[in-house]
Backbone bond lengths (Angstrom), bond angles and torsions (degrees), N, CA, C in turn:
res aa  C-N    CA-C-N  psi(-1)  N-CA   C-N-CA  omega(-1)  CA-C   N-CA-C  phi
1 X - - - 1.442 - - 1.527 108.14 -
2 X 1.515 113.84 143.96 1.260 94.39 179.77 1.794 113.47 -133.39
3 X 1.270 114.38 134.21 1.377 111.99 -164.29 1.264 110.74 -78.43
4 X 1.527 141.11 176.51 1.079 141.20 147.85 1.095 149.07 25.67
5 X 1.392 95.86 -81.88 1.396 117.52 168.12 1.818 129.84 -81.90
6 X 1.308 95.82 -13.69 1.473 114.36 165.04 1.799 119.67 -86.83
7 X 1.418 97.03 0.94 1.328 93.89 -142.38 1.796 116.60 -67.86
8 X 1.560 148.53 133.16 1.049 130.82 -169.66 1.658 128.24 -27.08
9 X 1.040 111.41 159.60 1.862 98.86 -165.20 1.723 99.34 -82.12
10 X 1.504 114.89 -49.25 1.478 114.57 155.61 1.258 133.55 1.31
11 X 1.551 107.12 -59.73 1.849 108.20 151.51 1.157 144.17 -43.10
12 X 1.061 106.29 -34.28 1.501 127.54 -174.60 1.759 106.68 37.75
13 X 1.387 103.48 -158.38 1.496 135.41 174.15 0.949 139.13 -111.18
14 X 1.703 126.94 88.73 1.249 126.17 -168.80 1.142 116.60 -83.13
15 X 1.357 133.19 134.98 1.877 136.29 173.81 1.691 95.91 -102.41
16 X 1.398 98.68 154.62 1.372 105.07 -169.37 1.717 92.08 -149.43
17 X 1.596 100.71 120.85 1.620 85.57 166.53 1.970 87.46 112.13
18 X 1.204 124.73 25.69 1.588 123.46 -148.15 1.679 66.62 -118.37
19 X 1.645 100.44 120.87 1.172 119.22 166.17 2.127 139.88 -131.05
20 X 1.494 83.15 -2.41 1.290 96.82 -178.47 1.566 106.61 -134.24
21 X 1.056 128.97 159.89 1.988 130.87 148.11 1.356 117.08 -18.64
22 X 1.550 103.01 -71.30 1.410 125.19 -156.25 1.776 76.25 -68.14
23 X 1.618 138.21 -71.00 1.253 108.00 -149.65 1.694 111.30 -56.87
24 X 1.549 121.83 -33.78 0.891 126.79 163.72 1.568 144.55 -14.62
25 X 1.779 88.32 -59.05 1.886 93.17 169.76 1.375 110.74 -110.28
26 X 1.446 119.26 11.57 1.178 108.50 159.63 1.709 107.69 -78.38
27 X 1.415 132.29 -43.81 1.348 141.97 174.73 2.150 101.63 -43.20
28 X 1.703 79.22 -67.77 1.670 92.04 179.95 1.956 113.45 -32.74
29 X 1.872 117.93 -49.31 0.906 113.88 -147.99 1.717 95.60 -88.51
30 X 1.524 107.11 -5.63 1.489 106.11 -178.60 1.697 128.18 -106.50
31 X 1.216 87.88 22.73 1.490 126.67 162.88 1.839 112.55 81.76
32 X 1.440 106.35 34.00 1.695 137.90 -176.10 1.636 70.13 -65.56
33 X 1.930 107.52 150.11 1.173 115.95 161.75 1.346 103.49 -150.23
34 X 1.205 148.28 12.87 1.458 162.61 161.85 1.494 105.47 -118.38
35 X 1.491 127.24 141.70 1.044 112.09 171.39 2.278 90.46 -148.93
36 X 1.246 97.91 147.09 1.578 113.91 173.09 1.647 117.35 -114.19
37 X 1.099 127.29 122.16 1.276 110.71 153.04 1.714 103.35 162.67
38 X 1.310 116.74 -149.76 1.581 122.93 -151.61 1.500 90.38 -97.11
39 X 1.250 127.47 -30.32 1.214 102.40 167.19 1.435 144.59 -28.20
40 X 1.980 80.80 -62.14 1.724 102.69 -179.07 1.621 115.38 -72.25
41 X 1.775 106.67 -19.70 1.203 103.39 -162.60 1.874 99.49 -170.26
42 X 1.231 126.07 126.66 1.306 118.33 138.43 1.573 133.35 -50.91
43 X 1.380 114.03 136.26 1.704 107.72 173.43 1.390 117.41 -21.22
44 X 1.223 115.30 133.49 1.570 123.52 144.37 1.315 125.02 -138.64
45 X 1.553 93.36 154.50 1.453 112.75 -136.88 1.678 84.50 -79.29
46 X 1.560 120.23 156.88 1.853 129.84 -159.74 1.942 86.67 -75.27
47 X 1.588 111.76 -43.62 1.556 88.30 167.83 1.441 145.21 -71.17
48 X 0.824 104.82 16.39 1.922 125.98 -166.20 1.596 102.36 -128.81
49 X 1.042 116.98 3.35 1.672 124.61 -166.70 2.215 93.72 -75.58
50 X 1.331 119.31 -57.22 1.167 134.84 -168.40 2.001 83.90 -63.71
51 X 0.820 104.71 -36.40 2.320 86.06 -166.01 1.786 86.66 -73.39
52 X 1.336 102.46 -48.51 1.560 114.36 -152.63 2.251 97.54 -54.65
53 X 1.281 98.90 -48.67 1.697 109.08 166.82 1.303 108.97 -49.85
54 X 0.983 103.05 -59.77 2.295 105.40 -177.49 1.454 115.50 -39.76
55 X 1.113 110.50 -32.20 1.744 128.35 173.24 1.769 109.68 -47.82
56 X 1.190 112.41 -31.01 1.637 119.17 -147.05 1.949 88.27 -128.99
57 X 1.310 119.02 5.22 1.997 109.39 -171.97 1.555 90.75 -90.04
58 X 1.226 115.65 143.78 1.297 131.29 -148.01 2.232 85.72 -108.82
C-alpha cells in the first residue's frame, strides 16, 4: 500500500483556485502538473460542460 508521500508520480498535484501567471509558475516551478481555476476558465454551469468540451475535440 502506498501512502502519500510514496504515492505514484502519475498522480501528481492538483492546484485549485490558480488565478493569476505569477501563481501559475510559481505552482509550475514546484513541480504542480494539473492546475484548476479562473485563469484557465470562468465557472461553467454542469449543463454547458458538453458545448464548453467541443471547444478542445481535435
Amino acid at each position: 500500500m502506498h501512502s502519500p508521500a510514496n504515492a505514484p508520480a502519475r498522480a501528481g498535484i492538483v492546484a485549485e483556485g490558480v488565478e493569476t501567471l505569477g501563481q501559475y509558475d510559481f505552482l509550475k516551478s514546484h513541480h504542480c502538473d494539473k492546475f484548476q481555476g479562473y485563469l484557465f476558465s470562468k465557472a461553467v454551469p454542469a449543463d454547458a460542460l458538453s458545448d464548453f468540451g467541443a471547444g478542445f475535440a481535435s
